[in-house]
C-alpha positions as protocol buffer text, in pm:
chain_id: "A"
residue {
  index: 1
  type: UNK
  ca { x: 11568 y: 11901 z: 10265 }
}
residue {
  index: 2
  type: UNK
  ca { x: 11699 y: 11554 z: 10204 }
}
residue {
  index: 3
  type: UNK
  ca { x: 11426 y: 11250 z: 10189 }
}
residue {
  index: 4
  type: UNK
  ca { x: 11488 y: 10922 z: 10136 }
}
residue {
  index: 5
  type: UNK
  ca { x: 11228 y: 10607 z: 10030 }
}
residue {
  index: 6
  type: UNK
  ca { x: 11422 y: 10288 z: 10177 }
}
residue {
  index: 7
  type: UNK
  ca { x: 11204 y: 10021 z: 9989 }
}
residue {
  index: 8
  type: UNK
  ca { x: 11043 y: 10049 z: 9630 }
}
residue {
  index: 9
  type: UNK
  ca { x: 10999 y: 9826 z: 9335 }
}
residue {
  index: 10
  type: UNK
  ca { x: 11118 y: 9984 z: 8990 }
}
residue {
  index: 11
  type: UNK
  ca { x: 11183 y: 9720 z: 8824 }
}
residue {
  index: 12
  type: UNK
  ca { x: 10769 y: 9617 z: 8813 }
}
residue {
  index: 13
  type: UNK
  ca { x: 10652 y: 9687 z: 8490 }
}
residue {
  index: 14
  type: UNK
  ca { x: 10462 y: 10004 z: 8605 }
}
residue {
  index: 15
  type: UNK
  ca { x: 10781 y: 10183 z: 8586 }
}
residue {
  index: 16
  type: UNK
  ca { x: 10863 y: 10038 z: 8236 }
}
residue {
  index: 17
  type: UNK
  ca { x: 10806 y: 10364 z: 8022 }
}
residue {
  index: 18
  type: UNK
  ca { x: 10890 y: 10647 z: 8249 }
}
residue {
  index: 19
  type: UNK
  ca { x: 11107 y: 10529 z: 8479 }
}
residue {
  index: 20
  type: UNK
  ca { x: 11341 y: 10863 z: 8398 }
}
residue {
  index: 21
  type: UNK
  ca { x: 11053 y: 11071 z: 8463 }
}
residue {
  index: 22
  type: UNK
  ca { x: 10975 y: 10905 z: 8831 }
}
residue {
  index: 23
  type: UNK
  ca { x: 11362 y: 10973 z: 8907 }
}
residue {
  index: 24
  type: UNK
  ca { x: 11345 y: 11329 z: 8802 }
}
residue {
  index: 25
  type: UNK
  ca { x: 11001 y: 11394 z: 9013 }
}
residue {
  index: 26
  type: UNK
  ca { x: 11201 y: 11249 z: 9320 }
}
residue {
  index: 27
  type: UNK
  ca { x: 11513 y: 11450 z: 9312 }
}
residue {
  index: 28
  type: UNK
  ca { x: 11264 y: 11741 z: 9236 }
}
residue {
  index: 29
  type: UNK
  ca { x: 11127 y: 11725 z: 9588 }
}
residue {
  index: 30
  type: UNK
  ca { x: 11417 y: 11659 z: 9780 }
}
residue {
  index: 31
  type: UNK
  ca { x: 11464 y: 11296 z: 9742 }
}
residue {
  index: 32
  type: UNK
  ca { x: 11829 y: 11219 z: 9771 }
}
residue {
  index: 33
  type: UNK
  ca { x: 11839 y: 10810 z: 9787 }
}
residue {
  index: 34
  type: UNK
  ca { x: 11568 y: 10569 z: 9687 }
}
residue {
  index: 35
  type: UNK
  ca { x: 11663 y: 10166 z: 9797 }
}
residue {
  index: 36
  type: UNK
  ca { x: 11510 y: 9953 z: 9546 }
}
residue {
  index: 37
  type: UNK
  ca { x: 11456 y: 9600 z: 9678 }
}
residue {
  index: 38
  type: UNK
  ca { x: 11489 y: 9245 z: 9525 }
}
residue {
  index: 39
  type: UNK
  ca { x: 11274 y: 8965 z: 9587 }
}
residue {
  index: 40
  type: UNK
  ca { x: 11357 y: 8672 z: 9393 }
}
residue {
  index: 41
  type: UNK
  ca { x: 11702 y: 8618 z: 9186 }
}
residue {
  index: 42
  type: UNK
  ca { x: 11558 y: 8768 z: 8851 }
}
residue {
  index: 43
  type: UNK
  ca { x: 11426 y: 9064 z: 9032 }
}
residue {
  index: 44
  type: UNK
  ca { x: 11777 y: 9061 z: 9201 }
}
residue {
  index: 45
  type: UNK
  ca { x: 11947 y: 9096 z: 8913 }
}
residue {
  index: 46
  type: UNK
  ca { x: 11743 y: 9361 z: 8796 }
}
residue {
  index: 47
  type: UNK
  ca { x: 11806 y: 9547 z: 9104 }
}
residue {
  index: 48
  type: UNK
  ca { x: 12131 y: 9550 z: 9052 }
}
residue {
  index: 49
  type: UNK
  ca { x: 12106 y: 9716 z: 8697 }
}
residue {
  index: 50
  type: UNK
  ca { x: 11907 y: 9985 z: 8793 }
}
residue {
  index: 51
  type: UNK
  ca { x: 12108 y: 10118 z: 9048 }
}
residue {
  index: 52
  type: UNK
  ca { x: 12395 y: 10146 z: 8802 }
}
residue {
  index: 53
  type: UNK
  ca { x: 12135 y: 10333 z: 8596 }
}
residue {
  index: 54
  type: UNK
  ca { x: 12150 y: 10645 z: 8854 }
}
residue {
  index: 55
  type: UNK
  ca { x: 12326 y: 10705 z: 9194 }
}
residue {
  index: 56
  type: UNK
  ca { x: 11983 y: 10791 z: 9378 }
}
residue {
  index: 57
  type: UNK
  ca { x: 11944 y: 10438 z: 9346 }
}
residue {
  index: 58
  type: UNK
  ca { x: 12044 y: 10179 z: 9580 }
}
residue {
  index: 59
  type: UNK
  ca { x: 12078 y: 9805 z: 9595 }
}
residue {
  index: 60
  type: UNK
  ca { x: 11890 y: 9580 z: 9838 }
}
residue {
  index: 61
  type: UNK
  ca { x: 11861 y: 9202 z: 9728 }
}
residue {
  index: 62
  type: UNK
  ca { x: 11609 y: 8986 z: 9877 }
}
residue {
  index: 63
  type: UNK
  ca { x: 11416 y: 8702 z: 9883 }
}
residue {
  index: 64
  type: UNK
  ca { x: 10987 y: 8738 z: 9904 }
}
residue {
  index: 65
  type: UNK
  ca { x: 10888 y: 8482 z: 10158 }
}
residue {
  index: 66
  type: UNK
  ca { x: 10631 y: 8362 z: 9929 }
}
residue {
  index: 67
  type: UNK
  ca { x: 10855 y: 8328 z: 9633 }
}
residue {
  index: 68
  type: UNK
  ca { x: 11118 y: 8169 z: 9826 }
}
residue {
  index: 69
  type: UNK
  ca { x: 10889 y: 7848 z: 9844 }
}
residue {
  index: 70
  type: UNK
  ca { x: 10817 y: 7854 z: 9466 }
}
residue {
  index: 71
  type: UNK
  ca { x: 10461 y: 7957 z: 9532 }
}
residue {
  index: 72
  type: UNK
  ca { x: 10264 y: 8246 z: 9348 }
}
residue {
  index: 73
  type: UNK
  ca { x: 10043 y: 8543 z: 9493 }
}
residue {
  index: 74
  type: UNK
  ca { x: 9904 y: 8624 z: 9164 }
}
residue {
  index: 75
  type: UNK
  ca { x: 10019 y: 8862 z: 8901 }
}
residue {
  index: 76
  type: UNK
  ca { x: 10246 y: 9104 z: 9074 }
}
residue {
  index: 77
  type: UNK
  ca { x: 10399 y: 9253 z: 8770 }
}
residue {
  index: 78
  type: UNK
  ca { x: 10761 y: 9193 z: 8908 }
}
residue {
  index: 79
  type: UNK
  ca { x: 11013 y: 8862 z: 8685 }
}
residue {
  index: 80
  type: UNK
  ca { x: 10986 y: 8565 z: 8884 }
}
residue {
  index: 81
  type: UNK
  ca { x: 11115 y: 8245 z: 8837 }
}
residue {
  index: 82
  type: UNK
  ca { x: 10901 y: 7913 z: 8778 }
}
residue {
  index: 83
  type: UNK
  ca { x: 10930 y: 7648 z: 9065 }
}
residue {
  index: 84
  type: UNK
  ca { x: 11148 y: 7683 z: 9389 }
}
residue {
  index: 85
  type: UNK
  ca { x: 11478 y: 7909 z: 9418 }
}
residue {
  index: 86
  type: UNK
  ca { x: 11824 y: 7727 z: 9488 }
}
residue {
  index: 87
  type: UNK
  ca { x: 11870 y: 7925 z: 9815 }
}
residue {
  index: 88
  type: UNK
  ca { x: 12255 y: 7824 z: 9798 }
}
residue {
  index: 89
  type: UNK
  ca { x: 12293 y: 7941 z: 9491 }
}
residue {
  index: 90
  type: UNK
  ca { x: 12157 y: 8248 z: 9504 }
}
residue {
  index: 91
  type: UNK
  ca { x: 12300 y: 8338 z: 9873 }
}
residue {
  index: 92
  type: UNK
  ca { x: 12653 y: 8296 z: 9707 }
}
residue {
  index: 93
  type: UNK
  ca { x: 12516 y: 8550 z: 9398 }
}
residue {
  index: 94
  type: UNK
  ca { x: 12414 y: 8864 z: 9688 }
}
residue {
  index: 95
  type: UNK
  ca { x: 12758 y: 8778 z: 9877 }
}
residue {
  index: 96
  type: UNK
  ca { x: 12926 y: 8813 z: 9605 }
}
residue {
  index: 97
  type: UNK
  ca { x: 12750 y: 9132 z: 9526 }
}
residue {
  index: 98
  type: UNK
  ca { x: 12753 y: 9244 z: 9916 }
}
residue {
  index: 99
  type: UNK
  ca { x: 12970 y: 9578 z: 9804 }
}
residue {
  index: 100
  type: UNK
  ca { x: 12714 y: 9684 z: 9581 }
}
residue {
  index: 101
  type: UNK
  ca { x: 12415 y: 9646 z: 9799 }
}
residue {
  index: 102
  type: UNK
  ca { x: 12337 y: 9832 z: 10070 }
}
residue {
  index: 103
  type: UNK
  ca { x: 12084 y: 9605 z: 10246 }
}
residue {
  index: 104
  type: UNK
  ca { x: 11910 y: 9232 z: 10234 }
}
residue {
  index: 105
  type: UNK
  ca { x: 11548 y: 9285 z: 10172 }
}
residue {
  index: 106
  type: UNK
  ca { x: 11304 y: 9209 z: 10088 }
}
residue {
  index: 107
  type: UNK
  ca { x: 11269 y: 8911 z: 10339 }
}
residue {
  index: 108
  type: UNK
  ca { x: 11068 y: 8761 z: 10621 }
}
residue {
  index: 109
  type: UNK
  ca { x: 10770 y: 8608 z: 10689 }
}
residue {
  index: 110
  type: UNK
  ca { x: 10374 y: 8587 z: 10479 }
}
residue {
  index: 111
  type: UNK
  ca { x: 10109 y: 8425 z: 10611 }
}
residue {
  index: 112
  type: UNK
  ca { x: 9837 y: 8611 z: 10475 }
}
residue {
  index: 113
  type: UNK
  ca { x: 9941 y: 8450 z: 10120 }
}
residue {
  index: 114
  type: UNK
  ca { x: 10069 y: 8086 z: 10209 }
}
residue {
  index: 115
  type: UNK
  ca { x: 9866 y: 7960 z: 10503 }
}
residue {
  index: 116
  type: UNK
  ca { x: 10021 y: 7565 z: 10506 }
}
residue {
  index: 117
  type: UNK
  ca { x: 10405 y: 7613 z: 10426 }
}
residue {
  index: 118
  type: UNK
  ca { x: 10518 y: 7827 z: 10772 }
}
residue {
  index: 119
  type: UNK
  ca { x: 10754 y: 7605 z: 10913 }
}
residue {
  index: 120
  type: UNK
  ca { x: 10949 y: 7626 z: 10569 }
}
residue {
  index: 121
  type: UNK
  ca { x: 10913 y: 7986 z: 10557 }
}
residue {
  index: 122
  type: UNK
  ca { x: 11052 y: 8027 z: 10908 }
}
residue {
  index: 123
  type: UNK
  ca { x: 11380 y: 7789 z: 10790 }
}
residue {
  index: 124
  type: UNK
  ca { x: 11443 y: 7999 z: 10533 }
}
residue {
  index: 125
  type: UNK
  ca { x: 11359 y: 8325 z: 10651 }
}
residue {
  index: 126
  type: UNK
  ca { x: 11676 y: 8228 z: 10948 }
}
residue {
  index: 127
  type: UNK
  ca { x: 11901 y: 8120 z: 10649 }
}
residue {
  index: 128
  type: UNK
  ca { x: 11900 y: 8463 z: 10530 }
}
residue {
  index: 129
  type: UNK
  ca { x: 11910 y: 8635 z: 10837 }
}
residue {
  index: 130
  type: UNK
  ca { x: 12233 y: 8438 z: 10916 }
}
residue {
  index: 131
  type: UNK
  ca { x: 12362 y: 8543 z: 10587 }
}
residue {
  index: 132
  type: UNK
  ca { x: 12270 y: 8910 z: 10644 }
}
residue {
  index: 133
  type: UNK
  ca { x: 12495 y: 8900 z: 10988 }
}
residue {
  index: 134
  type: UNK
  ca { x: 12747 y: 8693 z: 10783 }
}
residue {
  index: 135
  type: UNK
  ca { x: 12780 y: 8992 z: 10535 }
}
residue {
  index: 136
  type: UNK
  ca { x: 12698 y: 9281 z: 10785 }
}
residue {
  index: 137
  type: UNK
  ca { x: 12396 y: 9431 z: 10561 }
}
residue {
  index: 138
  type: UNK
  ca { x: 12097 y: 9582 z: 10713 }
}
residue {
  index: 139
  type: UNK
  ca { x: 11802 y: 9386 z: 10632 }
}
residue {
  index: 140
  type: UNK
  ca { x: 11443 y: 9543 z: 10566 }
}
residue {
  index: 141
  type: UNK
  ca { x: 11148 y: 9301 z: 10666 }
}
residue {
  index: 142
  type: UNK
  ca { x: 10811 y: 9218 z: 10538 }
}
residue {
  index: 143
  type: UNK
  ca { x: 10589 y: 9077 z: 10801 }
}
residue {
  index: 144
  type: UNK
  ca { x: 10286 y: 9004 z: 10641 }
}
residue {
  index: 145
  type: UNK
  ca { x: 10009 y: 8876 z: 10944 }
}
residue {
  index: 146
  type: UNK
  ca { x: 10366 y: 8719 z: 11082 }
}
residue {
  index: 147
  type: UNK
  ca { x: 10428 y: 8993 z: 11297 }
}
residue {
  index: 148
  type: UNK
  ca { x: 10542 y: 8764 z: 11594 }
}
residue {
  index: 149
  type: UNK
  ca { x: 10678 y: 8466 z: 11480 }
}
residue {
  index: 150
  type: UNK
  ca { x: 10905 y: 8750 z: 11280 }
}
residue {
  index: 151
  type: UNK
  ca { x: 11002 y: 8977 z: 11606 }
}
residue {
  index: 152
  type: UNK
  ca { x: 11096 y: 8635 z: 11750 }
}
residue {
  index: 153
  type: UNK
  ca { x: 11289 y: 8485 z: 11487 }
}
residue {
  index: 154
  type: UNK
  ca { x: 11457 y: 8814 z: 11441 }
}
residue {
  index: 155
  type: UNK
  ca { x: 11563 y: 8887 z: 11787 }
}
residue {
  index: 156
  type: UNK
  ca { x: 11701 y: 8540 z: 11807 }
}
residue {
  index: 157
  type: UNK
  ca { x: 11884 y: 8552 z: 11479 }
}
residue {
  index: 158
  type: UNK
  ca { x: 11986 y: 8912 z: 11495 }
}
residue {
  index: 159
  type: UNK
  ca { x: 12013 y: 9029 z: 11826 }
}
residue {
  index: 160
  type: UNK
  ca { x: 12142 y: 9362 z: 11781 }
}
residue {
  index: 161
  type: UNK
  ca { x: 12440 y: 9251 z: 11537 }
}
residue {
  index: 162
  type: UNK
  ca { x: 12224 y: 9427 z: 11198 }
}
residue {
  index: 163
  type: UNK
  ca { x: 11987 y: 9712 z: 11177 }
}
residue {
  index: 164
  type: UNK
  ca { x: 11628 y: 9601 z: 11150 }
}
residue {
  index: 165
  type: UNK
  ca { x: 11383 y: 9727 z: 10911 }
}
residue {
  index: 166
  type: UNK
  ca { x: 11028 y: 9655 z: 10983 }
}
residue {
  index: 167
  type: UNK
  ca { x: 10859 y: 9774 z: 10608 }
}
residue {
  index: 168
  type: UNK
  ca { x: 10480 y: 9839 z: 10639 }
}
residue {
  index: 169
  type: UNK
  ca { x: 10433 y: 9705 z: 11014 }
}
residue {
  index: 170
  type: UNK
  ca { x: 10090 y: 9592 z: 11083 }
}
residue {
  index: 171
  type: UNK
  ca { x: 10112 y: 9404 z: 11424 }
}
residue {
  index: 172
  type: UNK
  ca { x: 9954 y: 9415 z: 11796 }
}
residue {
  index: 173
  type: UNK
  ca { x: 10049 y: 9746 z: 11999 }
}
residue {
  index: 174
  type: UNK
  ca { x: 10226 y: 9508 z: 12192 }
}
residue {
  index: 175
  type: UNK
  ca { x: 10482 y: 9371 z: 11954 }
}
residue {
  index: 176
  type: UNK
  ca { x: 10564 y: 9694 z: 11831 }
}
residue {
  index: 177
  type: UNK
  ca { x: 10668 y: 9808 z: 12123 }
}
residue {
  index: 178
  type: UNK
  ca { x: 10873 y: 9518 z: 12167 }
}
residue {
  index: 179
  type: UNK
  ca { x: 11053 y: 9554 z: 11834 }
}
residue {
  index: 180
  type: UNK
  ca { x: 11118 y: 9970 z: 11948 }
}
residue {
  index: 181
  type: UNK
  ca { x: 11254 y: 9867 z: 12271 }
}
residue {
  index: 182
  type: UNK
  ca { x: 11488 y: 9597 z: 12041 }
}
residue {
  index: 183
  type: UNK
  ca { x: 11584 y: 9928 z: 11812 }
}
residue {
  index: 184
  type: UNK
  ca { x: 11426 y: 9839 z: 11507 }
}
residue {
  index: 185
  type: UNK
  ca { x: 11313 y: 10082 z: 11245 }
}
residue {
  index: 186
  type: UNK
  ca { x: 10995 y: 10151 z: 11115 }
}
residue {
  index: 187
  type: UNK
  ca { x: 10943 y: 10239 z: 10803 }
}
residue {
  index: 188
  type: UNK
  ca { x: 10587 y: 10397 z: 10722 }
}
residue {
  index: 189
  type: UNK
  ca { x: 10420 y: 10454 z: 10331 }
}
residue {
  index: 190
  type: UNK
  ca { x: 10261 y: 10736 z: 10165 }
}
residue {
  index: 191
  type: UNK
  ca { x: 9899 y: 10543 z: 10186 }
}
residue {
  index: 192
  type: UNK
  ca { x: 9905 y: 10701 z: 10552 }
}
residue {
  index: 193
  type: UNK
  ca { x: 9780 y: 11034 z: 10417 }
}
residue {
  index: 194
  type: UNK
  ca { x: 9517 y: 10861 z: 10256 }
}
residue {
  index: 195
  type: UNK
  ca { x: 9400 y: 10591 z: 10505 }
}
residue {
  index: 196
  type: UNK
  ca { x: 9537 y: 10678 z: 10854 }
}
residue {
  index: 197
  type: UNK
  ca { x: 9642 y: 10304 z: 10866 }
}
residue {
  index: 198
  type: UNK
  ca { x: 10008 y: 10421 z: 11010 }
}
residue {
  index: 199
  type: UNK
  ca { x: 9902 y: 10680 z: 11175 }
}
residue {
  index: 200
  type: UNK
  ca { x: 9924 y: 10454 z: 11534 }
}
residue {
  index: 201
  type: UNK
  ca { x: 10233 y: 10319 z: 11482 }
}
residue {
  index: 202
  type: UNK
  ca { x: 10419 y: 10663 z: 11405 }
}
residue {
  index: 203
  type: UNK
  ca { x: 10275 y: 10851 z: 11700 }
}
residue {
  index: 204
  type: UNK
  ca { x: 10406 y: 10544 z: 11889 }
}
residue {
  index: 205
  type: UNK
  ca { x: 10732 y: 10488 z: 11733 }
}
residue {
  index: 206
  type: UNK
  ca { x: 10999 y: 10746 z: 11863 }
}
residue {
  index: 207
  type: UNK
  ca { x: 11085 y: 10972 z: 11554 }
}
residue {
  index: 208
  type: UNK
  ca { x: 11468 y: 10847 z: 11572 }
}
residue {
  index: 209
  type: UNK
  ca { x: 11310 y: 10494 z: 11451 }
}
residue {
  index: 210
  type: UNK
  ca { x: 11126 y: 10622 z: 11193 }
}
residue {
  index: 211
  type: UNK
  ca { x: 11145 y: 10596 z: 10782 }
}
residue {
  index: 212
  type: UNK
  ca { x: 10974 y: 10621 z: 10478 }
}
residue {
  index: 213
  type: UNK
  ca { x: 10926 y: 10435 z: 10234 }
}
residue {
  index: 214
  type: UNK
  ca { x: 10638 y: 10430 z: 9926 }
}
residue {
  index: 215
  type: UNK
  ca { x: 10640 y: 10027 z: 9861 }
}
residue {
  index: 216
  type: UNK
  ca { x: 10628 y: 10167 z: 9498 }
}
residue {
  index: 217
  type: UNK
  ca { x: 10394 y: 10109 z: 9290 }
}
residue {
  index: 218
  type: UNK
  ca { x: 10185 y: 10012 z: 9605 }
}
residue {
  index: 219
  type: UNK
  ca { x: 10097 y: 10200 z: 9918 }
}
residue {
  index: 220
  type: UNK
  ca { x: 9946 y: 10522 z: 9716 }
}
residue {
  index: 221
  type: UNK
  ca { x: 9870 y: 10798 z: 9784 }
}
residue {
  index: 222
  type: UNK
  ca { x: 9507 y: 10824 z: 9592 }
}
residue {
  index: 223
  type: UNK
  ca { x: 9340 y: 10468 z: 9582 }
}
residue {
  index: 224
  type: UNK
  ca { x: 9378 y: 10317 z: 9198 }
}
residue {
  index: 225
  type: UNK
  ca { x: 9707 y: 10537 z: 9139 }
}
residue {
  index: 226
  type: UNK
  ca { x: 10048 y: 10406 z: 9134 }
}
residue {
  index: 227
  type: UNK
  ca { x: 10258 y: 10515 z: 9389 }
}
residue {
  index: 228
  type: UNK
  ca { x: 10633 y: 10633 z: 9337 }
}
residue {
  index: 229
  type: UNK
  ca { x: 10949 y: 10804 z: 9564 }
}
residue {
  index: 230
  type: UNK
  ca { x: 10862 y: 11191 z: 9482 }
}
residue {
  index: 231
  type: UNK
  ca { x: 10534 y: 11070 z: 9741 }
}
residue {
  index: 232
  type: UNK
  ca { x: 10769 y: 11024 z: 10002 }
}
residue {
  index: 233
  type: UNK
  ca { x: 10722 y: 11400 z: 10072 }
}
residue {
  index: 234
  type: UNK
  ca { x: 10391 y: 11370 z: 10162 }
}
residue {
  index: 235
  type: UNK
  ca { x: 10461 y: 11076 z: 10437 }
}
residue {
  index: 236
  type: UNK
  ca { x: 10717 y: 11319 z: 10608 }
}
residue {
  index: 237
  type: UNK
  ca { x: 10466 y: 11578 z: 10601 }
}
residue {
  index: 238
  type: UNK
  ca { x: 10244 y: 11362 z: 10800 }
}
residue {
  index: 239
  type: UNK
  ca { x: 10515 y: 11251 z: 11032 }
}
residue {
  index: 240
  type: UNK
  ca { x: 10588 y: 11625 z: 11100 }
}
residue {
  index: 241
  type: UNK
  ca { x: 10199 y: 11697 z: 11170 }
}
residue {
  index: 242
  type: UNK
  ca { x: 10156 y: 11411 z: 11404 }
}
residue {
  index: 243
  type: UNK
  ca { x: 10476 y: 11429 z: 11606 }
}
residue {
  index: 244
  type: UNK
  ca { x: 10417 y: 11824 z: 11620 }
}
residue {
  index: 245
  type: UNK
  ca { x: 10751 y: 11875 z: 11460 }
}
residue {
  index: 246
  type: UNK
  ca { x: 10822 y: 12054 z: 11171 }
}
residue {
  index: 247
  type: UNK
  ca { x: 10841 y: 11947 z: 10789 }
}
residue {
  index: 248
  type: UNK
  ca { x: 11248 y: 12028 z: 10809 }
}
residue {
  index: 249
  type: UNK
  ca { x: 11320 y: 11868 z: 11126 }
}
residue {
  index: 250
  type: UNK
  ca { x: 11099 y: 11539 z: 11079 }
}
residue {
  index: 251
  type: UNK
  ca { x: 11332 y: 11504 z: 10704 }
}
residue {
  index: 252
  type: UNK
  ca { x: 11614 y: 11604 z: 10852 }
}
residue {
  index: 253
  type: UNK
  ca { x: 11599 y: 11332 z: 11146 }
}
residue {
  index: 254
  type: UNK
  ca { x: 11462 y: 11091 z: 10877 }
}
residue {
  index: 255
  type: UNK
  ca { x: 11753 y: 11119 z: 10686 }
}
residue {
  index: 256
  type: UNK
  ca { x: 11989 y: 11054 z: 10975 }
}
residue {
  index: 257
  type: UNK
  ca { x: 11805 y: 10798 z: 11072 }
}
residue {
  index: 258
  type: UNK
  ca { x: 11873 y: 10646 z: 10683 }
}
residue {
  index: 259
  type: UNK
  ca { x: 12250 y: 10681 z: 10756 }
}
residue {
  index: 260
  type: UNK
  ca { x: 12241 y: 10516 z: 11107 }
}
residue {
  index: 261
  type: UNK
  ca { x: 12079 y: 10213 z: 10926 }
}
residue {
  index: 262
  type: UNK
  ca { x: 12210 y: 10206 z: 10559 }
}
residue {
  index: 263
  type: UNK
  ca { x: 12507 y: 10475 z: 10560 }
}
């Protein structure tokens, strides 16, 4: 069985002492590739070291919404630079490190954290969507109660030019069927077992737009515990049980599904 976990943080200092450890329990279960995502240009550039640490990991360099604009959503355990990023700058740093990434994320839209600066957000947010198309990376989204200002912005930005990532979608019924009729991807966390709060969205998503992903350290599996890529297991297990599939096939389309997007 091959599993994947498209969007984790290692580099957050939860990971600092056993970070070997959490890369053998993952390739224990059956965990072939784990995407570990940037979100400012420190944590970039962290990325990038880590997946040069082991080949299960891959690069995906982002920009966080809410750090984009300089702002803070408390102690998140992740390097972050003080005051706003030089978006020019550090567009020219992921192009020029486009062959060793295999996606732009995190990005997109937060307006559960910053409730004043949206019409910034949305600037930038297009800015690195058009750099995404301009480097022909996948790009996985965090949508943060933005669901439809970011299915908008996306379909006009992307049209169907990029694979779309939608990490940890929490919108309307109605917008997620939109974004499945545009082809994007869902990509659903381990806290599922624990809370049911996916549940919905993967018996409405068609399993050939479905992925996992843990959101590592977050999105656990027991409240208070910190989540890492070996959990992935457990999310396919529950994508198996409520598409009435079995544990093989539900990994197996999972992982093609991976490929389609990131391959």
């Amino acid at each position: 069985m091959k599993l994947v976990d498209i969007h984790c943080h290692l580099n957050q200092k939860l990971f600092e002492k056993d970070l070997d450890e959490v890369i053998k329990r993952a390739k224990k279960v059956g965990v072939k590739a784990i995407i570990a995502s940037g979100t400012n240009p420190l944590a970039n550039k962290e990325i990038l070291k880590l997946a040069e640490k082991d080949e299960i990991i891959k690069a995906s360099l982002g920009l966080h919404p809410i750090d984009a604009l300089g702002l803070s959503e408390g102690e998140t355990g992740i390097s972050k630079p003080e005051g706003k990023i030089d978006l020019e700058k550090e567009f020219e740093f992921i192009e020029k490190n486009k062959d060793n990434i295999v996606a732009i994320g995190e990005i997109g839209l937060d307006y559960h954290w910053d409730k004043e600066h949206h019409d910034e957000q949305k600037e930038i947010f297009r800015k690195v969507l058009q750099l995404a198309v301009k480097i022909k990376k996948p790009v996985v989204i965090h949508t943060w109660a933005a669901e439809e200002d970011c299915i908008n912005i996306l379909e006009e930005e992307i049209q169907d030019k990029v694979p779309v990532v939608l990490h940890c979608f929490g919108g309307r019924k109605s917008l997620a069927t939109k974004a499945i009729e545009l082809g994007y991807y869902f990509s659903v966390p381990p806290s599922t077992v624990r809370t049911g709060n996916f549940n919905t969205l993967i018996k409405k998503v068609p399993i050939k737009q479905l992925l996992t992903e843990t959101d590592a350290p977050w999105q656990s599996l027991l409240k208070g515990e910190r989540c890492e890529p070996a959990h992935v297991l457990e999310t396919v297990k529950k994508i198996a049980e409520i598409k009435d599939i079995s544990v093989e096939e539900a990994a197996e389309q999972i992982w093609n599904n991976y490929e389609s997007v990131f391959g």
